[in-house]
MILONU-636014 format. One record per residue: x, y negated, z of N, C-alpha, C in turn. Coordinates in pm, whole numbers, plus 50000, padded with zeros to 5 digits. Layout:
XYZXYZXYZ/...
//
This chain:
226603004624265227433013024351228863013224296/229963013724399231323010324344232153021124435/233423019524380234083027824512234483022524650/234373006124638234842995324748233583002424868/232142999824809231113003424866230703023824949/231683028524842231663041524915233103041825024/233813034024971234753037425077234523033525253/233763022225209233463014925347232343021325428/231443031025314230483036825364230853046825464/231803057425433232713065825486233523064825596/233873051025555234713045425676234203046125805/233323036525772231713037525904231393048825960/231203059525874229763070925902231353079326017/232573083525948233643082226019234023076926152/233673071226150234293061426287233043059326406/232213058826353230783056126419230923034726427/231313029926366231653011626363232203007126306/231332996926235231882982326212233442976426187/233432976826325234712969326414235912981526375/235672993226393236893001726376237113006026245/235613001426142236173010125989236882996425933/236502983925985236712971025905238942970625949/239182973826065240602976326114241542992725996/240342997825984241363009425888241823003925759/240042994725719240252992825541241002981725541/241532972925667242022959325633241012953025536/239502950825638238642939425540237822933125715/237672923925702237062915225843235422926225820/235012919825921233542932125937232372925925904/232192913025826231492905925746231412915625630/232672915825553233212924125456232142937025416/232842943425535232312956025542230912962825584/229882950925639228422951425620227892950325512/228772937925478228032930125301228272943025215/229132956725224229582964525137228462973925156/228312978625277227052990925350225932983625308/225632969325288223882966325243223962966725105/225072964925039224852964924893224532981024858/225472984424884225123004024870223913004224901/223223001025052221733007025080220813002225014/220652988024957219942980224841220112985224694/221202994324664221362998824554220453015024556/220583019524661219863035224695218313032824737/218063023624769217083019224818216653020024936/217433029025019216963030925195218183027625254/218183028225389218823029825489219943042725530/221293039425505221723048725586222463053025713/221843038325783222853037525918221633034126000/221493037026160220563034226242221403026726301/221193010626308221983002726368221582998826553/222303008826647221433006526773222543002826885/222633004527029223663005027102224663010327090/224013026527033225333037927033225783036326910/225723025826816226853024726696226203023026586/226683032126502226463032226342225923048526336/224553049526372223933069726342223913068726216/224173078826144223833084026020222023088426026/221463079525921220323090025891219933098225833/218803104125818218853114625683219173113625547/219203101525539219553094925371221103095525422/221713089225512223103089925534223893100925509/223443111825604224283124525602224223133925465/222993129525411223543134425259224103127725146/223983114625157224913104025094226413106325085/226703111425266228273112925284228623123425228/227553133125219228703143625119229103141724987/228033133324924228143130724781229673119924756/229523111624862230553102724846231913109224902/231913113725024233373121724986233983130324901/232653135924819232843148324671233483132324574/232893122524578233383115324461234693105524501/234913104424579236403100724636237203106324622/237223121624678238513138724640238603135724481/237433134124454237483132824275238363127124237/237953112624271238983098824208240633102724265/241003103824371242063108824436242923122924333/242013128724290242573142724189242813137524079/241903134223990241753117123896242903114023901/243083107123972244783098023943246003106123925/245853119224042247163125424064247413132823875/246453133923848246343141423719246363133323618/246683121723622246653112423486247603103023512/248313102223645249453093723642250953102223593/251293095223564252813099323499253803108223539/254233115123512254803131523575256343126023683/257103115823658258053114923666258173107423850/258813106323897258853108024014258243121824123/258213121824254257653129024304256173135824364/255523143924322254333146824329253873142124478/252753134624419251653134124574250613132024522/249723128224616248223134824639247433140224787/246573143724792245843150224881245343163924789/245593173924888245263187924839244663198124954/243203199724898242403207225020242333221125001/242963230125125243433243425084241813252425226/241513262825152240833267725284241493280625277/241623286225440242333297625479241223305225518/241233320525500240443326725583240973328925753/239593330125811240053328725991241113340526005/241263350125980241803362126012243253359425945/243493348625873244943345425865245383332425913/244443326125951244973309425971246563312026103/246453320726131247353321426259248713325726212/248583335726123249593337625991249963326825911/249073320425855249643314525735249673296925762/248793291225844248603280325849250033272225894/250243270625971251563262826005252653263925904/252873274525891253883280525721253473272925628/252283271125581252203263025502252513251625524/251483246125573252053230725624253483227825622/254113231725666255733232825716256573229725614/256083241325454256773245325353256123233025288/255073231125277254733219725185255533205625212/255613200125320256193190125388257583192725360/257843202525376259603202925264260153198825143/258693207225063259113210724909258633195924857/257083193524902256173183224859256143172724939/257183161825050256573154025110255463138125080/255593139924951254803132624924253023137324931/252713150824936251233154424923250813156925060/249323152925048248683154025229247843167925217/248093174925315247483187125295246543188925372/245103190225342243933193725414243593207825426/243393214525556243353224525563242043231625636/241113237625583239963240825628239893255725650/239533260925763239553276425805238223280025808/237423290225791236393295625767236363312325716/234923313525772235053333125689235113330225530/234683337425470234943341525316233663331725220/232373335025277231323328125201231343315825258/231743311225325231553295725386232663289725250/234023298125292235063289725166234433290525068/233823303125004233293303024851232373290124829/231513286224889230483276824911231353263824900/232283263824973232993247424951233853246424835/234343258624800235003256724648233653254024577/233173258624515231863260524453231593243024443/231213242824585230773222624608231693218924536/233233214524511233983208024516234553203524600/234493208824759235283205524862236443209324881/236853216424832238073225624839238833228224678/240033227424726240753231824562241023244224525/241403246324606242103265524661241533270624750/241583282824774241323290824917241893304524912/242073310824962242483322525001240713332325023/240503340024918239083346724959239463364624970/238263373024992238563382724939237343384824912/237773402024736236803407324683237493411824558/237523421524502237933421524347236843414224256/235633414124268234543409424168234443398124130/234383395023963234483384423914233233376623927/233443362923970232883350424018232913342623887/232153340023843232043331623725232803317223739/231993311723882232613297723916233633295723959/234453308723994235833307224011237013318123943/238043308923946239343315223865240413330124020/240283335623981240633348424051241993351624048/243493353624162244443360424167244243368924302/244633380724279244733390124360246023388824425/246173386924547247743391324596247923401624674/246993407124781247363419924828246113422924862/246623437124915245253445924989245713449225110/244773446325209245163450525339243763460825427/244263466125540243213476425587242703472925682/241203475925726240283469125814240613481425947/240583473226090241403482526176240213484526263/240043492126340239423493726480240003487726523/238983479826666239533470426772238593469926886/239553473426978238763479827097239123474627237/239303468227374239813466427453241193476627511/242123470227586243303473327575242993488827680/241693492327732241133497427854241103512727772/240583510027633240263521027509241523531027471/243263523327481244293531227429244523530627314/243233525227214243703526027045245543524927005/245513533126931247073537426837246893537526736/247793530726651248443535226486248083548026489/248943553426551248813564226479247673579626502/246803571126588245563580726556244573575126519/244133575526372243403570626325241833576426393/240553564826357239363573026432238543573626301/237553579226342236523583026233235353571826240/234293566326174233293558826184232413561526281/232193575326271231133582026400231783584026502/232783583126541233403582426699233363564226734/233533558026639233443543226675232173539126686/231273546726620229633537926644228943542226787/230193552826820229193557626953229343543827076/230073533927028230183521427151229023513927100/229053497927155228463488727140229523481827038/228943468726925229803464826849229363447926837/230803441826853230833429926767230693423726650/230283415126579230193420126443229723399226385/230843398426302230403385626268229243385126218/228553371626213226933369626195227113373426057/225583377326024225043382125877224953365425816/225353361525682225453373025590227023371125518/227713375625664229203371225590230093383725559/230873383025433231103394325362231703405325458/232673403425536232953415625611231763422325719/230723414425746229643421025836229143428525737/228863427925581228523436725438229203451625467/230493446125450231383456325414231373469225507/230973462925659231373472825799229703478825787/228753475725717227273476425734227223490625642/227903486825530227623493825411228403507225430/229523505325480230643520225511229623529625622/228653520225712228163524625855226973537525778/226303531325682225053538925578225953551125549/226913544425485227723559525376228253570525471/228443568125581229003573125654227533578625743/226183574025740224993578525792225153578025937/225913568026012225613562826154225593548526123/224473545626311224053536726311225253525626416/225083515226377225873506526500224973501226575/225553503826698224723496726808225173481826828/224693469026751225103456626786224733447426906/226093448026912225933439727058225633424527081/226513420026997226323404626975227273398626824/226643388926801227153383726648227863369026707/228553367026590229513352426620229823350626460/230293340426460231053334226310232233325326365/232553332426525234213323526532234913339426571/236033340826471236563351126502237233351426644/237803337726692238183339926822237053342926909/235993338026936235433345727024234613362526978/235043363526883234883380826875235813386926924/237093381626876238473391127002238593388227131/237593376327187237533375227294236933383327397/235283386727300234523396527394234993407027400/235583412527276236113424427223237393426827378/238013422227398239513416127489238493419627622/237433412427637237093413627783235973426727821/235833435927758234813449827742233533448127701/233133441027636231953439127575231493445727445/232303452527403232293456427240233663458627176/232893471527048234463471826999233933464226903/234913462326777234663456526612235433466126495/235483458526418236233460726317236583445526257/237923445926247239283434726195240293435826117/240023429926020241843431925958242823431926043/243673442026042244903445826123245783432526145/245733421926025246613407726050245633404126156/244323402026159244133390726244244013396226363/244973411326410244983408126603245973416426600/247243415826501248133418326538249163414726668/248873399926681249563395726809249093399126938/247013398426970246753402127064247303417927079/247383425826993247603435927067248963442127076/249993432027050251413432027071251433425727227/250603420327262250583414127411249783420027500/249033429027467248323437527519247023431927578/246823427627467245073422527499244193430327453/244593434827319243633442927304244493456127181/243523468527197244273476727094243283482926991/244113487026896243433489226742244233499926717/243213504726617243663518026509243043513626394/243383527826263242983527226188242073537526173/240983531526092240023540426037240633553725988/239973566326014240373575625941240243578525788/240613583425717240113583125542239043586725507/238393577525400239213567525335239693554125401/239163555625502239053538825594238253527825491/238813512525528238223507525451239283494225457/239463489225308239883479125291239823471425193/239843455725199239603449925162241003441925062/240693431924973241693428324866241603414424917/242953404424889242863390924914243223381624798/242583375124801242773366924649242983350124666/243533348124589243553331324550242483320424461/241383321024520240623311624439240763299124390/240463295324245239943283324260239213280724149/238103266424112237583265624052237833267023932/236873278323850237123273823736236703264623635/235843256823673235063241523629235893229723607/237173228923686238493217923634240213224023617/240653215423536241663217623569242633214523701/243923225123753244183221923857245373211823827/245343200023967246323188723925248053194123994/248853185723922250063191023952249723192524123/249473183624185249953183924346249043199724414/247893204924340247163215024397247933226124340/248883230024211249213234424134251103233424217/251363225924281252573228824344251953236424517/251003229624552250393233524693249963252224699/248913252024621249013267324538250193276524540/251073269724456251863282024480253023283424543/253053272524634253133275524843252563282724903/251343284124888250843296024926251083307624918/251443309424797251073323124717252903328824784/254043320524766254753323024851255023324124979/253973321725050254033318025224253343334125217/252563339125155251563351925149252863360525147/253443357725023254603372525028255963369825088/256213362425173256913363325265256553366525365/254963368225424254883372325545254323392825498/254303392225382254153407125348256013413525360/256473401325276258263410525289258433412525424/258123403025466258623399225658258243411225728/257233421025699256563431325751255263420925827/255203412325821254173404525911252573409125872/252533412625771251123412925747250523429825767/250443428425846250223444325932249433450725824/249693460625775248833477625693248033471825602/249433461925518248943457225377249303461525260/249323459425120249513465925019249893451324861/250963449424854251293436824803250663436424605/249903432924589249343432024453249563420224360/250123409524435250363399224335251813397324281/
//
């Protein structure tokens, strides 16, 4: 097994062909079979179903490909970290955002990196909180944006702010700033509520006990847009960080308050592994971030937050 052989493997499982991975790698498609049978003769099975509809991944395939794109990011970090400091940083650098800011922070980044860094490619993966933890953890990810104060063994921890979890209710409801509600006036609806077992469905579960009411759940999701969606069209209220529907309800899609005291809120942090060191290009990408975060806190952008880093 080589990297010629994983690259071409990838190429393929990618593309679903032959004909289109042999045009990316610049190798004729002789090439690039002779590369996929040596790999599968080296593993001992099959990882392509060779039929009309292309190149399928099989079960040996689709777990092959994760291993081989974990060892590619590798080699790619590998170099950026052992080649010579002098010229301008590049690389590939995989950042994950949580959903409730990608709308905040994502383009900003990108934007700022492509300024400061145009030499580095920035991969950007959005997800709730345990999905990112899980891909840092893998090695899919370099950074992420998580929240929690509690120390994670497998990862290295900065805190940058604290922000407050809002009521969110259809625009039909009236919610205001400035009247905060209580837990037991909000459980008396039906509720949205991202699928179990992701940390903010914890957090809204656990306040619901302490507080000794029950929620009536209406329906679960793990795409935050379609929770402000149902939420938007009368199906349910939720609970949201105040960033992630600040805009809908500047447009009047939907409106929010805050919990009454103590309410509840949550901390946002900067992960990353602590199993390697980070390479200059994740280590300039990083702390783009960490500035794109407190500029949208100076900016006032980050609605009924609390700046800690």
């Amino acid at each position: 097994m080589d990297l010629k052989q994983l690259r071409a493997f990838v190429t393929v499982a990618e593309t679903g062909s032959v004909t289109r991975a042999s045009g990316l790698l610049n190798l004729v498609q002789p090439a690039v079979s002779r590369q996929l049978r040596l790999l599968e003769d080296d593993l001992g099975t099959e990882l392509f179903d060779r039929g009309r509809h292309g190149m399928q991944l099989t079960p040996a395939g689709k777990t092959m490909l994760e291993y081989a794109r974990r060892i590619l990011n590798e080699v790619v970090r590998a170099k950026a970290e052992i080649r010579p400091t002098e010229g301008p940083v590049a690389g590939i650098v995989s950042i994950g955002l949580l959903a409730s800011t990608s709308d905040l922070l994502a383009t900003m980044l990108a934007a700022e990196v492509a300024r400061r860094h145009p030499g580095i490619r920035l991969r950007l993966t959005i997800g709730y909180a345990g999905h990112l933890q899980d891909w840092l953890e893998a090695g899919d990810l370099d950074a992420a944006l998580l929240y929690g104060r509690k120390e994670i063994p497998a990862l290295r921890i900065r805190e940058l702010l604290e922000e407050s979890l809002w009521v969110v209710a259809p625009p039909s409801a009236a919610l205001s700033h400035d009247r905060p509600l209580t837990l037991a006036r909000v459980a008396r609806e039906p509720f949205i509520l991202p699928a179990a077992p992701q940390g903010l469905r914890a957090t809204i579960e656990h306040a619901a006990a302490e507080a000794g009411v029950d929620l009536r759940v209406f329906a679960e999701t793990n795409a935050l847009g379609v929770q402000r969606d149902l939420v938007a069209q009368g199906h349910g209220w939720t609970i949201l960080p105040a960033v992630g529907v600040t805009r809908e309800v500047e447009q009047g899609l939907l409106s929010a308050a805050p919990l009454a005291s103590p309410g509840l809120k949550r901390t946002i942090v900067l992960a990353a592994p602590s199993s390697r060191q980070a390479t200059p290009p994740v280590r300039c990408v990083t702390g783009v971030l960490v500035d794109c975060v407190k500029a949208t806190f100076d900016q006032h952008r980050w609605s009924d937050a609390r700046w800690l880093g």
